[in-house]
PDB file of N, CA, C and O in Angstrom:
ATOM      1  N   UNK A   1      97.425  85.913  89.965  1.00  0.00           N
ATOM      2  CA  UNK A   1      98.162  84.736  90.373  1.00  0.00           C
ATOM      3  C   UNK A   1      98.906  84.127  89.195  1.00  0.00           C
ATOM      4  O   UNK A   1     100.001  83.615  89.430  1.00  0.00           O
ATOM      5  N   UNK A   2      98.564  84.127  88.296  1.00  0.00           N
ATOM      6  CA  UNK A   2      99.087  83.644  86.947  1.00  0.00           C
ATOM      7  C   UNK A   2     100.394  84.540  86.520  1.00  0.00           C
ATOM      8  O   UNK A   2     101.042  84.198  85.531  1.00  0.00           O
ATOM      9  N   UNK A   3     100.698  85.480  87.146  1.00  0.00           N
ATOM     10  CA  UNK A   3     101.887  86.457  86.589  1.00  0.00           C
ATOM     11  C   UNK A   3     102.616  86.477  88.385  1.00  0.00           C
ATOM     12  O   UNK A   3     103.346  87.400  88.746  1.00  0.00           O
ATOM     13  N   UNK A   4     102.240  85.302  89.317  1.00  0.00           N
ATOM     14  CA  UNK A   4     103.070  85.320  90.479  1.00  0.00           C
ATOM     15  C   UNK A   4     102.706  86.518  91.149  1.00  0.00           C
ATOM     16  O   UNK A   4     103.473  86.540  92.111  1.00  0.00           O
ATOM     17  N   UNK A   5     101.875  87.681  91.215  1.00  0.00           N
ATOM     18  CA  UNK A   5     101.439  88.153  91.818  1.00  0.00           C
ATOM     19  C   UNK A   5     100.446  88.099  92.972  1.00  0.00           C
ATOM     20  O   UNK A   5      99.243  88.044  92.716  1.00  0.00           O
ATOM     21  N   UNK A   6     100.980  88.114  94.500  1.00  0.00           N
ATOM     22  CA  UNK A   6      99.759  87.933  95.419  1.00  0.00           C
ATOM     23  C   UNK A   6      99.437  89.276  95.696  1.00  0.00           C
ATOM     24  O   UNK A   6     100.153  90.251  95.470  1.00  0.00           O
ATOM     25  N   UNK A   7      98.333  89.265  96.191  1.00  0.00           N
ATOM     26  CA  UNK A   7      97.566  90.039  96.488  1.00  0.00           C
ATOM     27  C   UNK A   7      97.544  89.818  98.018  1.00  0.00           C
ATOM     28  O   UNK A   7      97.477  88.673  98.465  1.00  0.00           O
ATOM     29  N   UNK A   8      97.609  91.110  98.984  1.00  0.00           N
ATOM     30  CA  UNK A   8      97.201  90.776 100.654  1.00  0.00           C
ATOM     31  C   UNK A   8      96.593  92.255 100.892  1.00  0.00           C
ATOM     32  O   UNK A   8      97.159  93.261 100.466  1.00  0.00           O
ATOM     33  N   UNK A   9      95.149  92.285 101.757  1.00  0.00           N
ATOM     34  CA  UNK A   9      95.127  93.938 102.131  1.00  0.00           C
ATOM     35  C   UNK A   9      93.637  93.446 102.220  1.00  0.00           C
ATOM     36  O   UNK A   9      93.379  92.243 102.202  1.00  0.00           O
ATOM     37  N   UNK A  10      92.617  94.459 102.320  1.00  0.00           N
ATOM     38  CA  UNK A  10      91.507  94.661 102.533  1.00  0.00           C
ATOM     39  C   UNK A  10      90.757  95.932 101.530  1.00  0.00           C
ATOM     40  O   UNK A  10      91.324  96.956 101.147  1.00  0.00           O
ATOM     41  N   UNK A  11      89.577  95.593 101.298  1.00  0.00           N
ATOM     42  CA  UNK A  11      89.202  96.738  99.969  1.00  0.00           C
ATOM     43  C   UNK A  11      87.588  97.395 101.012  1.00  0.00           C
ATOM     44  O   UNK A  11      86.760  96.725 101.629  1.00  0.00           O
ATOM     45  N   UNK A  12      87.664  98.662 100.857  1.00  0.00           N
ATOM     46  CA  UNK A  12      86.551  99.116 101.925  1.00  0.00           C
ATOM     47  C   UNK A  12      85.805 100.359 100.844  1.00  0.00           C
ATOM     48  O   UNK A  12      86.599 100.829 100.029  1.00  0.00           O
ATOM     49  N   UNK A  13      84.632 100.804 100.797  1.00  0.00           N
ATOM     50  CA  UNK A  13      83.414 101.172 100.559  1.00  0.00           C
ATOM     51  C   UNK A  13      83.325 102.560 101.667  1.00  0.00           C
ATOM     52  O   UNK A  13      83.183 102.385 102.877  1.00  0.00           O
ATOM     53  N   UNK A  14      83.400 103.514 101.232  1.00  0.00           N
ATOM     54  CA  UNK A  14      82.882 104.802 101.724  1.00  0.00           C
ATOM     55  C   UNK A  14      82.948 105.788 101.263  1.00  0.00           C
ATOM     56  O   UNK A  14      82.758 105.732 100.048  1.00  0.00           O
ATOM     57  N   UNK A  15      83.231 107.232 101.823  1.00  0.00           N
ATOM     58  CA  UNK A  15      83.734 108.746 101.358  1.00  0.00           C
ATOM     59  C   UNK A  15      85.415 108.650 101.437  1.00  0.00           C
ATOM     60  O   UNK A  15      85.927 107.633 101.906  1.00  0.00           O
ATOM     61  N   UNK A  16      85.954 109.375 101.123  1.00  0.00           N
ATOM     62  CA  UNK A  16      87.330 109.839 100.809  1.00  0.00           C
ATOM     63  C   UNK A  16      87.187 111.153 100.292  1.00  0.00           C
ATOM     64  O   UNK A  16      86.328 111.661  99.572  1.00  0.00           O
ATOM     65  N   UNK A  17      88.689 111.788 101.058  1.00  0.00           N
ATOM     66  CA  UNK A  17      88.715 113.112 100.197  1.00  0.00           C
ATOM     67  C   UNK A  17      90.493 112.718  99.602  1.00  0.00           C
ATOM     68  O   UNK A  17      91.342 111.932 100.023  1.00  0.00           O
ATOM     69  N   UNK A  18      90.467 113.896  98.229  1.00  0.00           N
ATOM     70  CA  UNK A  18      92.217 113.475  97.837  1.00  0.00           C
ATOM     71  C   UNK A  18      92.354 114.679  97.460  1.00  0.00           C
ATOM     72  O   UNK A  18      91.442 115.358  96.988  1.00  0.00           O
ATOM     73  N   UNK A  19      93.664 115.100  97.658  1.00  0.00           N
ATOM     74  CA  UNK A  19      94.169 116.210  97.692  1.00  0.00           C
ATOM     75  C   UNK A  19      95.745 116.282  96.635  1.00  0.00           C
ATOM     76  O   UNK A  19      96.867 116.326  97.140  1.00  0.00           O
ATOM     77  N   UNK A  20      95.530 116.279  95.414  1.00  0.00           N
ATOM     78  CA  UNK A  20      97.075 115.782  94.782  1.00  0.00           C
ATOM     79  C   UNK A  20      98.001 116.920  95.052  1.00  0.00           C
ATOM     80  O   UNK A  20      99.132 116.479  95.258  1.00  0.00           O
ATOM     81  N   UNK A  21      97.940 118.267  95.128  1.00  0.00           N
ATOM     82  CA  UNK A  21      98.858 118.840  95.641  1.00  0.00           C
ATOM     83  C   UNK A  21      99.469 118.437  97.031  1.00  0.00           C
ATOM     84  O   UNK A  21     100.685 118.509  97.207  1.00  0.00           O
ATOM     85  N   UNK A  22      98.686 118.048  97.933  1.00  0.00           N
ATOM     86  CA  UNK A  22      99.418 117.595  99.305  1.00  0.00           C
ATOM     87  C   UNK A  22      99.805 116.106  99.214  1.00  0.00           C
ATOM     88  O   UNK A  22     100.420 115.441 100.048  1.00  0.00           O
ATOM     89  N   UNK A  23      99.351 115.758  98.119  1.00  0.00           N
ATOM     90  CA  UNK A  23      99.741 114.476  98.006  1.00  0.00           C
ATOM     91  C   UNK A  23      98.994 113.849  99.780  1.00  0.00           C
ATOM     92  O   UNK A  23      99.604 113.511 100.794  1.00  0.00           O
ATOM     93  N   UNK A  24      97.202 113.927  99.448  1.00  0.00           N
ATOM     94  CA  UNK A  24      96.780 113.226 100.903  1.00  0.00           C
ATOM     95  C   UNK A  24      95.411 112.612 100.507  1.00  0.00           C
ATOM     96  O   UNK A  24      94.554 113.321  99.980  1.00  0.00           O
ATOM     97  N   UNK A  25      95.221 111.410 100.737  1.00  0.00           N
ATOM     98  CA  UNK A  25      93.911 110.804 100.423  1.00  0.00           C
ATOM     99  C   UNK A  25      93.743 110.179 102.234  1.00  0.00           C
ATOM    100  O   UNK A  25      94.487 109.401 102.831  1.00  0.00           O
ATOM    101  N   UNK A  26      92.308 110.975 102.792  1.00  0.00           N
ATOM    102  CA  UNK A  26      91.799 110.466 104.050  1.00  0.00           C
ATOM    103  C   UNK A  26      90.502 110.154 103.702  1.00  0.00           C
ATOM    104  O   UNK A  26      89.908 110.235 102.627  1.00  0.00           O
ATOM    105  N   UNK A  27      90.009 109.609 105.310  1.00  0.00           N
ATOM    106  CA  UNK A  27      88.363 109.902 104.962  1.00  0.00           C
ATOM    107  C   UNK A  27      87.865 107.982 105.542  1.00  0.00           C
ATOM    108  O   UNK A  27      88.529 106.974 105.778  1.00  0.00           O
ATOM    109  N   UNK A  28      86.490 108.289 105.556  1.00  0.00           N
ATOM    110  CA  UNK A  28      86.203 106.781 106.145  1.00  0.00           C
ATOM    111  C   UNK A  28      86.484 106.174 105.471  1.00  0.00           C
ATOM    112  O   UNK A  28      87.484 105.667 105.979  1.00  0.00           O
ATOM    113  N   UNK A  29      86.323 105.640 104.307  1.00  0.00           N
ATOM    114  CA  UNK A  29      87.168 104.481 103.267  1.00  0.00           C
ATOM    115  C   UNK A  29      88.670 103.881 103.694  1.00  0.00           C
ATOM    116  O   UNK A  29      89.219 102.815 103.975  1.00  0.00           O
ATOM    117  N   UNK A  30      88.983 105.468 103.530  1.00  0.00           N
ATOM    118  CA  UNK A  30      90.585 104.737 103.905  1.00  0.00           C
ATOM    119  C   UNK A  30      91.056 104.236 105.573  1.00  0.00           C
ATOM    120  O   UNK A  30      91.901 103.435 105.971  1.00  0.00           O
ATOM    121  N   UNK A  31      90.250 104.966 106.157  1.00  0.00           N
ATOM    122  CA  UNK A  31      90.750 103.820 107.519  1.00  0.00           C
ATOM    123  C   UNK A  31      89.614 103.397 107.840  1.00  0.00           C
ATOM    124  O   UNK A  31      89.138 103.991 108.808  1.00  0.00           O
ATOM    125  N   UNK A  32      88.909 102.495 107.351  1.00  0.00           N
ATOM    126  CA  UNK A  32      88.303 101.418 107.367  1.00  0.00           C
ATOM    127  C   UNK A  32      89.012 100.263 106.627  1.00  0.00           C
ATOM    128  O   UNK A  32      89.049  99.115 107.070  1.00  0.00           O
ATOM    129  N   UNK A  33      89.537 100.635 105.534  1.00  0.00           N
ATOM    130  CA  UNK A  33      90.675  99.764 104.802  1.00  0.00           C
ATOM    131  C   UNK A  33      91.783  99.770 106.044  1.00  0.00           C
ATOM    132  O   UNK A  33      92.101  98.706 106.576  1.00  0.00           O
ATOM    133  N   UNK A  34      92.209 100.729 106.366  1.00  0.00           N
ATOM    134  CA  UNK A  34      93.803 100.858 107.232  1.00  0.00           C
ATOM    135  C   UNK A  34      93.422  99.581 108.471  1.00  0.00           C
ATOM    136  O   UNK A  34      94.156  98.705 108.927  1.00  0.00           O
ATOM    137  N   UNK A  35      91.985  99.903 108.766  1.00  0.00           N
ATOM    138  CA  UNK A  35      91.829  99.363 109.934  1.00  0.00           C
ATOM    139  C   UNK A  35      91.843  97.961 109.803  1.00  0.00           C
ATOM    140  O   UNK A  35      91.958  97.532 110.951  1.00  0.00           O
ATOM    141  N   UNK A  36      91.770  96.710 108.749  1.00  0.00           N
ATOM    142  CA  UNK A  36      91.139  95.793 108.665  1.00  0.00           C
ATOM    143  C   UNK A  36      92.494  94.916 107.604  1.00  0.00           C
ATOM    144  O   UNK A  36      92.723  93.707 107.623  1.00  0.00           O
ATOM    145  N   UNK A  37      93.226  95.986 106.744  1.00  0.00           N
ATOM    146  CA  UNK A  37      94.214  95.231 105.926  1.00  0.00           C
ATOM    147  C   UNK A  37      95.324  94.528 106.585  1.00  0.00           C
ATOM    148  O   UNK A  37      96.214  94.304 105.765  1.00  0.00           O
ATOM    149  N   UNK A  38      95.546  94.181 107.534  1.00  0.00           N
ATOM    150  CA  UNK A  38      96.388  93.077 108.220  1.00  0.00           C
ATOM    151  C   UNK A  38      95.871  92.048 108.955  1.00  0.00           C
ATOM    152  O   UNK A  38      96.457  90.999 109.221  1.00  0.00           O
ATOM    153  N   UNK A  39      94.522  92.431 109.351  1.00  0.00           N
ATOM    154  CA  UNK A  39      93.958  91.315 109.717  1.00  0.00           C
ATOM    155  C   UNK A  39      93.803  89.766 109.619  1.00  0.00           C
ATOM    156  O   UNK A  39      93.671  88.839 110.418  1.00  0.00           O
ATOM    157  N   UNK A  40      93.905  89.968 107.813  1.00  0.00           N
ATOM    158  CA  UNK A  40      93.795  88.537 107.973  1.00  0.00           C
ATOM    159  C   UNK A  40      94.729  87.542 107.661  1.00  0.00           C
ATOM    160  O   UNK A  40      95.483  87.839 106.734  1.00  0.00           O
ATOM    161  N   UNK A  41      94.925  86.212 108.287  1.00  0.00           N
ATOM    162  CA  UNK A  41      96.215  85.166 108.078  1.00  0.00           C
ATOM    163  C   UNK A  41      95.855  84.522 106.541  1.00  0.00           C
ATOM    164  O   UNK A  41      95.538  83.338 106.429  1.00  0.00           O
ATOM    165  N   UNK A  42      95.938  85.399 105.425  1.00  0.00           N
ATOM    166  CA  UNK A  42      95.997  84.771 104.384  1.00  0.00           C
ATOM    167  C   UNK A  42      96.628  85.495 103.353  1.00  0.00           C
ATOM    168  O   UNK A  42      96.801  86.711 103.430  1.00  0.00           O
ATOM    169  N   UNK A  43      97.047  84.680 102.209  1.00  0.00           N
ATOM    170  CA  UNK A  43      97.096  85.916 101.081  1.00  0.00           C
ATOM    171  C   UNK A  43      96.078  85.769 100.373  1.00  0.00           C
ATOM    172  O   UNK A  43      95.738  84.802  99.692  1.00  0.00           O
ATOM    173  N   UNK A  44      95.391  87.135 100.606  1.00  0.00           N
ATOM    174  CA  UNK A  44      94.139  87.392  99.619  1.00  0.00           C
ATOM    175  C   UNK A  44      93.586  88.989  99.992  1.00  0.00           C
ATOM    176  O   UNK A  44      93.937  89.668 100.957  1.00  0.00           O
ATOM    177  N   UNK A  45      92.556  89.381  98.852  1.00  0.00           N
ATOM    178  CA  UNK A  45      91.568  89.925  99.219  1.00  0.00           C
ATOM    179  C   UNK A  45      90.600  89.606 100.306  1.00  0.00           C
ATOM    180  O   UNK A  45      90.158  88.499 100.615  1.00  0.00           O
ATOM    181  N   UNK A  46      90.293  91.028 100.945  1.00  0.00           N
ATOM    182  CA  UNK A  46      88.533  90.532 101.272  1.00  0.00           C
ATOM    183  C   UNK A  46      87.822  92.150 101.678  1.00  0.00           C
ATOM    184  O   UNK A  46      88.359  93.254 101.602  1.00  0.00           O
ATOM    185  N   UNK A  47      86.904  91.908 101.969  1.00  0.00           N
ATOM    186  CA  UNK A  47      86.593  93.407 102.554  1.00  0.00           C
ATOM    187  C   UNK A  47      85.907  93.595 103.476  1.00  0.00           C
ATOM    188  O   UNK A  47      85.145  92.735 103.918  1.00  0.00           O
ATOM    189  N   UNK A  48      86.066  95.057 104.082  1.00  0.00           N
ATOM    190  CA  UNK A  48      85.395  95.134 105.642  1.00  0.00           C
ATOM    191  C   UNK A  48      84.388  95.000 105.821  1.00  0.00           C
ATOM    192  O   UNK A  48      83.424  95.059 105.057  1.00  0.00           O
ATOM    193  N   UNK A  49      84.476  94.770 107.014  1.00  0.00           N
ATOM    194  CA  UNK A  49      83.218  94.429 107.494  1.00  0.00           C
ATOM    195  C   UNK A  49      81.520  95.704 106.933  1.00  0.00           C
ATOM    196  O   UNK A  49      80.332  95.440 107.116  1.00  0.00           O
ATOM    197  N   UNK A  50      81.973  96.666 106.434  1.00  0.00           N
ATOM    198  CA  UNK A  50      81.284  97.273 105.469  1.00  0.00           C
ATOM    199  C   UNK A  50      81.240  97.397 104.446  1.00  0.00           C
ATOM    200  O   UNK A  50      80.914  98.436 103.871  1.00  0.00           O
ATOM    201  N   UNK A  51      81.630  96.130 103.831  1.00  0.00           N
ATOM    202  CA  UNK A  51      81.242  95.587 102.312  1.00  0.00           C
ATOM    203  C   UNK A  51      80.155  95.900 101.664  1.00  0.00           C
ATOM    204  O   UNK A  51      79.894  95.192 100.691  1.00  0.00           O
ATOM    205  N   UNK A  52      79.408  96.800 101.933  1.00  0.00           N
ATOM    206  CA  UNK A  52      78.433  96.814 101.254  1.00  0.00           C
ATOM    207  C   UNK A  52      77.869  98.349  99.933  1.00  0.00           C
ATOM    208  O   UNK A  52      78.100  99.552 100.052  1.00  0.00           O
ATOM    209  N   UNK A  53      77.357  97.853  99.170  1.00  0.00           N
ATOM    210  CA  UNK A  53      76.720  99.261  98.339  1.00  0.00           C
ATOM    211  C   UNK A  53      75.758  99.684  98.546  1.00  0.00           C
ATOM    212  O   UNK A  53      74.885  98.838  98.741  1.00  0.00           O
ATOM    213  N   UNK A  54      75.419 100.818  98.613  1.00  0.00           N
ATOM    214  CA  UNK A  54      73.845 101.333  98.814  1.00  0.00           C
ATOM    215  C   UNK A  54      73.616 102.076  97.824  1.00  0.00           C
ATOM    216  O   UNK A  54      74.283 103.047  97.466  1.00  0.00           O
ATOM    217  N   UNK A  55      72.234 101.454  97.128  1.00  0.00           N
ATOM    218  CA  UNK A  55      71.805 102.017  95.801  1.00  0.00           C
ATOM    219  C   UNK A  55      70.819 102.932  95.852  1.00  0.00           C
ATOM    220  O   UNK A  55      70.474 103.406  96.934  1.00  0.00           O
ATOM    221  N   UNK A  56      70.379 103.208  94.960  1.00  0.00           N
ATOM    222  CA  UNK A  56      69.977 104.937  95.211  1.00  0.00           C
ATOM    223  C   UNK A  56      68.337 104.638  96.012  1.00  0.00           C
ATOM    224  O   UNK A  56      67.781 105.334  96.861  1.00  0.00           O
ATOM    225  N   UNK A  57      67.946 103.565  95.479  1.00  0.00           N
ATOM    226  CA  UNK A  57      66.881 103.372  95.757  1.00  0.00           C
ATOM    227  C   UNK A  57      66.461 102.884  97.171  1.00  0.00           C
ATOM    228  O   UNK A  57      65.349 102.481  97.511  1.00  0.00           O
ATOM    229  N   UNK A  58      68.055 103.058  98.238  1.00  0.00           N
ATOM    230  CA  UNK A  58      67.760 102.677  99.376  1.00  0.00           C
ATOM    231  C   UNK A  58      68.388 100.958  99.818  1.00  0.00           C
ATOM    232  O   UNK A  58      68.635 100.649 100.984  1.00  0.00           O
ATOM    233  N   UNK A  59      68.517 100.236  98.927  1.00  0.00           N
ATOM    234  CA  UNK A  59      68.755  98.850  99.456  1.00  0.00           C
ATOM    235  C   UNK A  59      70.014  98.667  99.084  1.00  0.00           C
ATOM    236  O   UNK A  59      70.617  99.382  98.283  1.00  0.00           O
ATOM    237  N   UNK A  60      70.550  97.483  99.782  1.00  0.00           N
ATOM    238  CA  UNK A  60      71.923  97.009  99.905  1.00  0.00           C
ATOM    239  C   UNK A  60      72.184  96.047  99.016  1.00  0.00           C
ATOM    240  O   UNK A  60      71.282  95.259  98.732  1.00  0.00           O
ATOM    241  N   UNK A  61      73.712  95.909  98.296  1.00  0.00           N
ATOM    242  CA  UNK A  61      73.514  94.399  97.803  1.00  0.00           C
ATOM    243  C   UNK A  61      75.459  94.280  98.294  1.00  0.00           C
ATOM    244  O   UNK A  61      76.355  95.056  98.625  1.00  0.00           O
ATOM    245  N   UNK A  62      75.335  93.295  98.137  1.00  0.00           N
ATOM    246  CA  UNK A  62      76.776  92.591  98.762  1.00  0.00           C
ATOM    247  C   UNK A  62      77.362  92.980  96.934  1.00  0.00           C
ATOM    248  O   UNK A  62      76.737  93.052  95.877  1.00  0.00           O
ATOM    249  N   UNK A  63      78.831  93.155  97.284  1.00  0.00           N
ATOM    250  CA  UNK A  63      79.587  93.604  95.916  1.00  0.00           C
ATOM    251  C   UNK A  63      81.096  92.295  95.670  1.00  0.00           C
ATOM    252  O   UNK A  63      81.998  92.213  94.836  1.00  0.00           O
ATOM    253  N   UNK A  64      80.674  91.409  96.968  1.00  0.00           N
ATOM    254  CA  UNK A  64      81.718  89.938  96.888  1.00  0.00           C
ATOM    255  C   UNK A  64      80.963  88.752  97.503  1.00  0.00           C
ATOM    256  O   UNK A  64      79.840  88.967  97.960  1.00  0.00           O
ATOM    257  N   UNK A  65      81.473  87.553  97.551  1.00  0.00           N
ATOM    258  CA  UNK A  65      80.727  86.590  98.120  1.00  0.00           C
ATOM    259  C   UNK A  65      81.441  86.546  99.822  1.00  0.00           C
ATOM    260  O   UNK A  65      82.431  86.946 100.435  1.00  0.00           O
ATOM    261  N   UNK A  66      80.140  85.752 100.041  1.00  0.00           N
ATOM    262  CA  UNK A  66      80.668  85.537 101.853  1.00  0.00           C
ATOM    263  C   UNK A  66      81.328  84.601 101.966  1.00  0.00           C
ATOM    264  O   UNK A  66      80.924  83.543 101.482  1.00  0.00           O
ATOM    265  N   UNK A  67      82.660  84.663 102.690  1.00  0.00           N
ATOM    266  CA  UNK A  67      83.727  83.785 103.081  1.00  0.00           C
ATOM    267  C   UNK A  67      84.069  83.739 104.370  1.00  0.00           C
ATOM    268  O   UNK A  67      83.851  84.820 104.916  1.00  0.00           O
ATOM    269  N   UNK A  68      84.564  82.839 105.158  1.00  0.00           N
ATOM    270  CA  UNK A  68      84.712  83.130 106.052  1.00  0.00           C
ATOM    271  C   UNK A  68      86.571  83.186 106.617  1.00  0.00           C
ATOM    272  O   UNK A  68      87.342  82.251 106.832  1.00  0.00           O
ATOM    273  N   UNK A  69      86.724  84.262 106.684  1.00  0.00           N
ATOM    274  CA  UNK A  69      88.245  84.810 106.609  1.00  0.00           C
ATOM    275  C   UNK A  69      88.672  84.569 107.462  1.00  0.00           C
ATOM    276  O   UNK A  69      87.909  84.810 108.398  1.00  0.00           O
ATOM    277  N   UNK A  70      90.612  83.721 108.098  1.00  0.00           N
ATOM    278  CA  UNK A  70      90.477  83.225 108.805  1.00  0.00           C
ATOM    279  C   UNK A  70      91.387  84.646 109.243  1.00  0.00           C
ATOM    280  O   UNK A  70      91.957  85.357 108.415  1.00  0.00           O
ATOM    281  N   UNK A  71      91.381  84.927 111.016  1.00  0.00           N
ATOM    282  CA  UNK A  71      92.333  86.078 111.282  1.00  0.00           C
ATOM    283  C   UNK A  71      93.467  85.611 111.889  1.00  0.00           C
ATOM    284  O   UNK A  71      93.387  84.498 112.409  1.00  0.00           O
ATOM    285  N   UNK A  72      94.315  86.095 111.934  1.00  0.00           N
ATOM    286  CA  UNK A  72      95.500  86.116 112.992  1.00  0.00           C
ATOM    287  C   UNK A  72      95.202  85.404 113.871  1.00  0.00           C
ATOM    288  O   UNK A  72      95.593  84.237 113.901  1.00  0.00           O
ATOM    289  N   UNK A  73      94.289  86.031 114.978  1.00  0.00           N
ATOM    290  CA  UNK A  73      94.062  85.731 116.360  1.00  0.00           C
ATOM    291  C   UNK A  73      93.625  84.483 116.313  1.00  0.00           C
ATOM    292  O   UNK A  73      93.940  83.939 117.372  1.00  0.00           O
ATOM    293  N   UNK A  74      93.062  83.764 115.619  1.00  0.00           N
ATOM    294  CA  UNK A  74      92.773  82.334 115.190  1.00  0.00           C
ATOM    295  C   UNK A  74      91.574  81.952 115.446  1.00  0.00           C
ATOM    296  O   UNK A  74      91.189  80.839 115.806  1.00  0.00           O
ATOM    297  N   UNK A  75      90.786  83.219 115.189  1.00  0.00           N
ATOM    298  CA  UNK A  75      89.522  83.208 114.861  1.00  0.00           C
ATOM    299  C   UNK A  75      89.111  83.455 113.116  1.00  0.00           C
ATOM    300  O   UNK A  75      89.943  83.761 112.262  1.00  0.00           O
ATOM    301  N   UNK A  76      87.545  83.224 112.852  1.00  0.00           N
ATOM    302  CA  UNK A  76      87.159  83.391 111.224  1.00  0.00           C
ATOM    303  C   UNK A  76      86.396  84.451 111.616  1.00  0.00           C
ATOM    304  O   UNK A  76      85.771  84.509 112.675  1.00  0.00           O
ATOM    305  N   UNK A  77      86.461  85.589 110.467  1.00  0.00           N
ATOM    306  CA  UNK A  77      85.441  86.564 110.573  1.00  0.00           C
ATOM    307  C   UNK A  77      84.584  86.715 109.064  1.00  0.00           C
ATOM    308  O   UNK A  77      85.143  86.989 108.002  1.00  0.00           O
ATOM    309  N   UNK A  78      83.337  86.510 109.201  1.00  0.00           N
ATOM    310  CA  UNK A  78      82.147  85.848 107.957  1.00  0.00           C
ATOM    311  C   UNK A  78      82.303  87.384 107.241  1.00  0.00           C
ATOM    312  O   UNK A  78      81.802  88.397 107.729  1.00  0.00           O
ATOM    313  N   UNK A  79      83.022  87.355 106.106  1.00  0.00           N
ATOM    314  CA  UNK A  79      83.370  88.733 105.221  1.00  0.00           C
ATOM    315  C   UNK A  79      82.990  88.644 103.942  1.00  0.00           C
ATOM    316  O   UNK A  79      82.006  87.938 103.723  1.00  0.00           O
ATOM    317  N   UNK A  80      83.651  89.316 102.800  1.00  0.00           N
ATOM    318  CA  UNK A  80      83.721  89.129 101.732  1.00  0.00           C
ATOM    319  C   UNK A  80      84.868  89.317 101.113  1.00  0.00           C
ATOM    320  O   UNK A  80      84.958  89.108  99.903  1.00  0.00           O
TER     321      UNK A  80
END
């Protein structure tokens, strides 16, 4: 924000495969991002509704704080 840069989109947590000769990155990550980056009526980050990390040892920890994001439809959805 300090260099006038906004930020708008959604940041998502999964597998991906990338392929630089075909120039192709798929995979659940990326449309879980695809699915969720217009969603919301703001400029900002946030992330999907599968925000989460899973550590080796089995448990979860949140990797942003909970906000509650407001959407389009003119509803809030409790994210990060």
């Amino acid at each position: 924000m300090a260099h006038g840069i906004l930020f708008r989109g959604s940041i998502a947590i999964g597998t991906f495969y990338v392929n630089n000769e075909t120039n192709t990155v798929m995979g659940q990550a990326v449309t879980d991002a695809a699915t969720w980056y217009d969603k919301a009526d703001w400029i900002g980050v946030h992330t999907t509704p599968r925000g989460w990390l899973e550590h080796n040892d089995g448990t979860k920890r949140q990797v942003m704080l909970d906000y509650d994001v407001p959407l389009k439809q003119g509803t809030n959805l409790r994210t990060r």
